[in-house]
N, C-alpha and C positions, 0 to 999 in steps of 0.2 A: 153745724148741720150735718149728718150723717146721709153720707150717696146710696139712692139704691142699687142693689144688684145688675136692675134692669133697668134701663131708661126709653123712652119710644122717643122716637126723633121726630120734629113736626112734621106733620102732614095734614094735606087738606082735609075741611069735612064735605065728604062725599054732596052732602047737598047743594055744595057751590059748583061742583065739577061739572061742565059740558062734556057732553060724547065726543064730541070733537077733538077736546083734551085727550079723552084717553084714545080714542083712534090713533090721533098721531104718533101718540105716545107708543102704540102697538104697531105702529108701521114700521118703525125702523125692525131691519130682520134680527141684532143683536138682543134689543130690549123685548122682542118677542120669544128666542129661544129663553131670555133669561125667565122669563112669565111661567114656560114650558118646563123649564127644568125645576122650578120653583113649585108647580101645580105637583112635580112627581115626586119631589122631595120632602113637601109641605113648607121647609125651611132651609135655609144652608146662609153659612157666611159666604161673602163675595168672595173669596179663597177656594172656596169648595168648587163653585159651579165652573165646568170645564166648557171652555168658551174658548174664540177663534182671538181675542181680542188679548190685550196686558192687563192687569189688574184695577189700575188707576181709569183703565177705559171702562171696564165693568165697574168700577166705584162709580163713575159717570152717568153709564147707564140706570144704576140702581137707585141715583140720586132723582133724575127723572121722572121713572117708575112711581115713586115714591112721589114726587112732586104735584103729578098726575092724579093722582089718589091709587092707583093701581096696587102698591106695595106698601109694607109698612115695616119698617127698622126699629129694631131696638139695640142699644151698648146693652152688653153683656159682659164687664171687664173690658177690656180692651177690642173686644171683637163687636162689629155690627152685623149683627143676623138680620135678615128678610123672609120676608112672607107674603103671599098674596090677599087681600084684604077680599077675599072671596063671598063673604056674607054678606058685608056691606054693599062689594059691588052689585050683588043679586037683587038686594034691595034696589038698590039705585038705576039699576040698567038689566032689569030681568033677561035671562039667557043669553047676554050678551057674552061674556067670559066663556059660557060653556059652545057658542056656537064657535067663537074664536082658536080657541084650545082644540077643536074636534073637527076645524079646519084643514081639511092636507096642504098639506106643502106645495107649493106651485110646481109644475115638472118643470125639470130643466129644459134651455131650447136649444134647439140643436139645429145646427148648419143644415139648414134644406139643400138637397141634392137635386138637381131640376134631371128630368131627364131632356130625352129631345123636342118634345113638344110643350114642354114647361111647367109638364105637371110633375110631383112627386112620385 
């Protein structure tokens, strides 16, 4: 039997996924920049995306993602590329990706300074 090029690695079909699933799965702050660098990329090997984390943790995270229904892996040779499985998810969870994505960032908190009467 002759291998293809490409192979997809299993992933859910989007019709069994709860939101809940992919929330979670968007909560963690790692596998959300990785969603983000992915949306601006369209694809990248876990190599590629520069991340705060070790490699093996982003294989982790991607696996996840993926497991969530969120992403979708294919082998290419020896490498596993990712990709956001964005159509699907529009189908399945209208504007949810794009409100997610177009989210800011939460600000950083900063040491409240009281003055003397305890206000800022």
């Amino acid at each position: 039997m002759r291998m293809t090029e490409e192979t997809r690695l299993p992933q859910p079909d989007l019709a069994t996924v709860e939101i809940g699933t992919v929330l979670n799965a968007l909560a963690d702050p790692v596998r959300l920049q990785i969603v983000r660098l992915l949306d601006t990329a369209g694809e990248a090997p876990c190599g590629a995306l520069e991340l705060p984390v070790g490699r093996s943790t982003v294989s982790h995270h991607l696996r996840t993602l993926r497991e969530s229904g969120l992403v979708e892996t294919h082998l290419r040779g020896n490498t596993r590329v990712s990709r956001i499985r964005r159509e699907e998810l529009e189908r399945r969870f209208p504007g949810l990706l794009t409100s997610i994505l177009g989210a800011a960032p939460a600000a950083r908190q900063e040491t409240a300074v009281l003055d003397g009467e305890g206000e800022r």
